[in-house]
N, C-alpha and C positions, 0 to 999 in steps of 0.2 A: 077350221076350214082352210082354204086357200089363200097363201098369202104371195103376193109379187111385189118387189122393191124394186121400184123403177131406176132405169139410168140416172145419176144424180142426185136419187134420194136415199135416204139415209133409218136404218131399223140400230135402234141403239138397245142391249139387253144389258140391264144392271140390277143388282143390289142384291142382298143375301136372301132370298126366295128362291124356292125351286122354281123350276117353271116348266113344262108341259109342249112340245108340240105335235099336235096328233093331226094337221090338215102339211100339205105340202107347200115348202117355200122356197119361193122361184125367185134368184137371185140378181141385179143385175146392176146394184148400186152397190151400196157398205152398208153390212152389218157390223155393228160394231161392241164387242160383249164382254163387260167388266166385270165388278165385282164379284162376291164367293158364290152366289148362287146355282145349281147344277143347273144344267139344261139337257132335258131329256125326249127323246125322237120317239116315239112309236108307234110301229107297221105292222097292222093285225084287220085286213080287211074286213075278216069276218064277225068283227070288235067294231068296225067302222071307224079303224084306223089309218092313215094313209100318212105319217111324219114322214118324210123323206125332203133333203136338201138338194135344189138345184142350183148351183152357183155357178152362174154364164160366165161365156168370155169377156172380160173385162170388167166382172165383180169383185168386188172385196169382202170376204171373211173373215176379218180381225178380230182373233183369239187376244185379248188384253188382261187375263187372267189365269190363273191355275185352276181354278174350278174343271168339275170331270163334264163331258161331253156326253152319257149315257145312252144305251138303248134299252129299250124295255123286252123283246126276247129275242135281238140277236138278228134280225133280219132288214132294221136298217140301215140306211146305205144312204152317206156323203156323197155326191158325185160334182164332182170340180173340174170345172172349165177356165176359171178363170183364177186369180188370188185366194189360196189359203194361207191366211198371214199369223203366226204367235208371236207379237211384237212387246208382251209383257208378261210378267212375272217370271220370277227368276226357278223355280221349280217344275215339278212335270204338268202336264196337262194332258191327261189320260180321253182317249178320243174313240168312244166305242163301238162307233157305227161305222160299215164296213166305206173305205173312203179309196173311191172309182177317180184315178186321177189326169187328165190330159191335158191341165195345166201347170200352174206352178203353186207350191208347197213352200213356202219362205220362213223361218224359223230363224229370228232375230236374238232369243229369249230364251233361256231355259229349254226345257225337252218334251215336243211333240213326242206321245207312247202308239201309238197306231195298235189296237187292242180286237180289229176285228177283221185281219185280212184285205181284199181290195184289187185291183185291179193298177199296176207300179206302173204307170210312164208319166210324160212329161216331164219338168223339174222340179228337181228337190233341192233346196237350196238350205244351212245350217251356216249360222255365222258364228266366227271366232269363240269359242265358251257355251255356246248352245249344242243343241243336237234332235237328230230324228231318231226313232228308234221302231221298228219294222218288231216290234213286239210278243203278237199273235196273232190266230188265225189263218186263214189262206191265202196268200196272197199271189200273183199272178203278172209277171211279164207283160209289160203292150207295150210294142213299138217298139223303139230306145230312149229308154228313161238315163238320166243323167242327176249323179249327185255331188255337190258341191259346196264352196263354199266356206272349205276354211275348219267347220263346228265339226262333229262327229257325227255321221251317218254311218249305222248299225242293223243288221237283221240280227235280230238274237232270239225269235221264236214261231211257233208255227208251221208254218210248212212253205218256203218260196219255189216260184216253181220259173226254172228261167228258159225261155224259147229260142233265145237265137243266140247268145251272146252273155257274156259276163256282164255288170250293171256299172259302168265306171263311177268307180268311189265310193260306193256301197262295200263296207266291211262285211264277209260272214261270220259272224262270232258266234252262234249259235241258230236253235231250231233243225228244221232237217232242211236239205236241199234236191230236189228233183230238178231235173234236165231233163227235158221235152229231144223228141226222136230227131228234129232236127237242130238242136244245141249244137254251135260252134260245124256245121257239116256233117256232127253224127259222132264225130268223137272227140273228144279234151284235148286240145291244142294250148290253153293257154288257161288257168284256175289255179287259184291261191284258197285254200283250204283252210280260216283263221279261226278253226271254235265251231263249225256247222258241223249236221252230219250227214252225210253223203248218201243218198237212198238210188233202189234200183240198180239195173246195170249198166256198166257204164264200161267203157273203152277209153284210151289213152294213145293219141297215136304223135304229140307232142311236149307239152309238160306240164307236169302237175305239182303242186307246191301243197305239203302239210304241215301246218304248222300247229295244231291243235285241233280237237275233235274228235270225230269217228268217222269211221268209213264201213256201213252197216252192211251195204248191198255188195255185189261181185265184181270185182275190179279187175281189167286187164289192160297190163302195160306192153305195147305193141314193141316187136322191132324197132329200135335206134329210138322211142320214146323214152322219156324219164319222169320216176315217181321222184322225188324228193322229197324227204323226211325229215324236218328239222325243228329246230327251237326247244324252250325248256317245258313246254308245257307236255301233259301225259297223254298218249292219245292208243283208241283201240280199235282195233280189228274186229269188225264182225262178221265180216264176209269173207267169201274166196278172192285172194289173190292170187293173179296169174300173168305171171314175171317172164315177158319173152327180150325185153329192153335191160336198162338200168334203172334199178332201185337203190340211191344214193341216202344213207344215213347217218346226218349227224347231228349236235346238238345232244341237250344232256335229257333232254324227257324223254322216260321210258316206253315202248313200245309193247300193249298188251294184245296176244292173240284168246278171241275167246269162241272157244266151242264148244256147245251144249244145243241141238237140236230141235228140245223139247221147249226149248227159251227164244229159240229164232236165232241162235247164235252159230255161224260158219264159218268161223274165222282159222282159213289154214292158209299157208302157200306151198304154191306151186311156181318152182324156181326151173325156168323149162332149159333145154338145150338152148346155149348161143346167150341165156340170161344172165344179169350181172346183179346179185345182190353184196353193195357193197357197205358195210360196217366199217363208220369213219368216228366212230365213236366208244364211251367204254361204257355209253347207258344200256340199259337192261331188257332185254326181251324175255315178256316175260307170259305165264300161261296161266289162264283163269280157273281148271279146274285138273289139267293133267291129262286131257284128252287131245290137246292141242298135236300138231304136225311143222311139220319145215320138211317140203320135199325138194330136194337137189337133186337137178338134172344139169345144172349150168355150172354158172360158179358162185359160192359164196364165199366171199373174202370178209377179212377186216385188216384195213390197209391205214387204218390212225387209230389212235389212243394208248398209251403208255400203258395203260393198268385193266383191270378185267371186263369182261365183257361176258355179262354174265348173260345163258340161252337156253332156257326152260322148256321151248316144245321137246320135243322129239324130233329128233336130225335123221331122218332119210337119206341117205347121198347114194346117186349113182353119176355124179359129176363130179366137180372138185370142189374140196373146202379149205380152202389157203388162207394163213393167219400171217401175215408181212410185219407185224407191231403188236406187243398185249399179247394178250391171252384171249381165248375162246373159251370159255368155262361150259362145258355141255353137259345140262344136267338133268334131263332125261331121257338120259338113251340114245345110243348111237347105233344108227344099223346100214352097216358098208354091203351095198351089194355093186361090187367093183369099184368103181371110182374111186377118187386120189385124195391125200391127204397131203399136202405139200407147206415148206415154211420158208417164210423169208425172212435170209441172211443178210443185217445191213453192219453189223460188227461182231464181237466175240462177248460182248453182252448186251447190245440190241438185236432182239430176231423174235418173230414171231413164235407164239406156243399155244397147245391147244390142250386142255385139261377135259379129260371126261370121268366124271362123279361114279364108280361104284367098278363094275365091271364092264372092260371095252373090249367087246368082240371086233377083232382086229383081219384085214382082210385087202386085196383091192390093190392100188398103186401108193408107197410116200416117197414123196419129191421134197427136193431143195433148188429155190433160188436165189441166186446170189445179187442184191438189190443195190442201188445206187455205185454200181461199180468197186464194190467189194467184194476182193478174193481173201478167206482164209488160208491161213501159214497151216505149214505140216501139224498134226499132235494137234489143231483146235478141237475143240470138242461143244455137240451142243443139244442137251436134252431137250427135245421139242416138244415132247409128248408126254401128259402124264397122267394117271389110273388108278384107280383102287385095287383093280386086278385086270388080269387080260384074258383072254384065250385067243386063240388062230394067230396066224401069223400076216403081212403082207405079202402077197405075193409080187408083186413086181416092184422095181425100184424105178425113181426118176431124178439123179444125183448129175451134175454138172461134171461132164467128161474130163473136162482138165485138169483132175483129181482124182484121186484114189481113194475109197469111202469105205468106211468100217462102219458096221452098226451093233449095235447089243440093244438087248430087252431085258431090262431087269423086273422086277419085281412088280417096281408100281409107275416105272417111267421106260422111255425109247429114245436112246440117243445115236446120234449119228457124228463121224470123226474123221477129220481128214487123216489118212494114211500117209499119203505124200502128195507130194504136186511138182511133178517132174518135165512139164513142158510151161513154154510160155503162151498165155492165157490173153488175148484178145479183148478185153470186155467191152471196147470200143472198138471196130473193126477201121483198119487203115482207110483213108479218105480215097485213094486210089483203087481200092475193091480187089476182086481177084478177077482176073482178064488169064485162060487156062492160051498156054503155050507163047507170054508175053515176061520178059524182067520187068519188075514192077520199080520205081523210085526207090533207091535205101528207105527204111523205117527206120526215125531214131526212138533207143528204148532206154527207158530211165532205169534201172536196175535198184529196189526197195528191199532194207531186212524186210523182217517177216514182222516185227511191230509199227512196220511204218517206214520208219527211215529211210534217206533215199542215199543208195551207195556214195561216194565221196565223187570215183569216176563220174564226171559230165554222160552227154548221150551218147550211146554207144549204134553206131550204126550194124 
């Protein structure tokens, strides 16, 4: 039947027996509930059941054990107003009925499992070596909820669904995550991606942070937005992205794109005019069954990592794909319908290079630039490109004027050569500018062999 604990008085539940409650209890004093025995809720009108917990504002529900909290099929529901307290044992305490919360959640102890979804506001509070854990089920935004506290608070499964805002101090380390139409104003300003996976479509029009996980549903990164891709953990693609900002990656976990239709899987990009996918790293992009894509429209670069960079879809480019460091190893397919192939030169064996596995149909713009203010001496030389075979040729070139540039295509690689360098080469432009029909201040110019050294003469105006 119905039970009510009055302001003041006290329901103490102990000892290794099960126990049963199928009438509703209305909380507004301390419960208070020890030893091993389970307690279990059950909500089945048509059973003539009606368990369900009301715990008021200024009740106490003191969890002082590990024993499981059970429901009988799933459709009871904790609803707290006041204190939900685990202030004993040092293990989990699995809590399975769905728990509606708009007060405070206090976990002193070991680790409340949340196993049935709920309704997330008010506090959540985890102290120092304890934790909450956001487990299963469906769980649901109200208000703003706040977690704290020092212990670890986690959603690691289910489905959370957040409405206005990110959950301060709430980790995503798993389950899926949905974002309600008005989330953050409508689009991703500010989300840290630790282990969740990201459902639906979503927009980006400030920054987004991955550090682990998936990203399932269709993502787009807006003008002057940034995707961030980082940390060591392995995360995949299932969806379309579509890259009109900066997509920065680095960190050593590999990046899987996966597409298969008939699995739910659309995992391609789409790297648009004006976009920046930049490769600060030399982990792996890598494809789930060979159908994968990489469409360049913009730019992709990789602009750090010493050693390879290995890139498995299929490279589409009619923008630019510029290697500054490392190697681009592209090993399924390359197909230039115009756009550039460009390398940066930062000495005469640091410069970027771009390997493509079997045969490189070759076409389109390659460029050289010369990076941290390094000019090559006459006679350098520097294979940028390398192939299994090639056909077509480049048609246009995009080589730094100050030079004179030789190129050959041999066999299985493409090198480009300074011929000579017969004028003097600015790479820092004078601080006085050029002012057309003005004598400008003397320039003094430090006069270098071509290995470095800097002539004996002082500056020479």
């Amino acid at each position: 039947g119905a039970l009510t604990v009055m302001s003041n008085a006290v329901l103490n539940i102990s000892g290794s027996a099960g126990k049963d409650l199928e009438g509703p209890l209305t909380n507004a004093g301390s419960v208070v509930w020890t030893g091993s025995g389970q307690l279990v809720l059950l909500y089945r009108p048509d059973y003539g059941y009606y368990g369900v917990v009301y715990n008021q504002p200024g009740g106490l529900f003191d969890i002082q054990t590990d024993a499981l909290l059970e429901n009988y099929n799933g459709n009871e529901a904790f609803n707290n107003a006041g204190t939900l307290r685990k202030s004993a044992g040092s293990s989990i305490s699995y809590f399975s009925p769905q728990l509606n919360n708009t007060g405070t959640v206090d976990v002193e102890s070991g680790t409340l499992a949340l196993e049935n979804g709920g309704s997330v506001g008010g506090q959540f509070t985890a102290a120092s070596g304890a934790g909450i854990n956001l487990a299963s089920g469906g769980f649901v935004q109200a208000g703003s909820p706040v977690f704290g506290g020092g212990g670890q608070n986690q959603f690691t499964g289910g489905t959370l669904t957040l409405i206005s805002d990110v959950i301060p101090g709430l980790a995503l380390n798993g389950g899926s995550l949905v974002l309600a139409p008005a989330f953050q104003g409508g689009n991703i300003t500010n989300l840290a991606l630790t282990g969740v996976t990201l459902t639906g479509t979503n927009t980006v029009s400030g920054v987004l942070n991955w550090t682990a996980g998936v990203i399932a549903g269709a993502l787009t990164v807006m003008s002057n937005a940034v995707l961030n891709i980082s940390g060591s953990a392995g995360k995949d693609l299932e969806g379309p992205l579509t890259n009109a900002g900066s997509v920065v990656w680095t960190g050593s976990g590999q990046l899987v794109l996966l597409y298969r239709p008939d699995y739910g899987y659309y995992g391609v990009v789409y790297n648009q005019p004006g976009g920046l996918f930049d490769i600060q790293t030399d982990a792996l992009l890598e494809n789930y069954n060979g159908n994968e894509a990489f469409n360049n429209a913009g730019t992709l670069r990789k602009s750090a990592g010493s050693s390879i960079s290995y890139f498995s879809p299929q490279l589409n480019n009619t923008g630019l794909v510029e290697a500054d460091a490392g190697t681009l190893a592209i090993g399924n397919g390359f197909t230039p319908t115009g756009g550039e192939l460009r390398f940066g030169l930062s000495s005469l064996i640091d410069y970027g290079k771009i390997n493509i596995a079997g045969n490189a149909t070759l076409g389109g713009t390659v460029g050289v630039a010369w990076l941290g203010g390094y000019v090559p001496a006459t006679n350098n030389s520097f294979t940028v490109l390398s192939y299994g075979s090639y056909s077509g040729l480049f048609t246009a070139l995009d080589l730094p004027a100050a030079a004179l540039w030789a190129t050959n295509y041999s066999a299985t690689s493409f090198t480009v050569t300074v011929a000579s360098i017969n004028m003097l080469a600015f790479t820092t432009q004078p601080v006085s500018g050029k002012i057309p029909g003005m004598i400008l201040p003397p320039v003094m110019v430090q006069m270098e062999y071509p290995i470095g050294d800097p002539v004996a003469a002082s500056g020479v105006p």
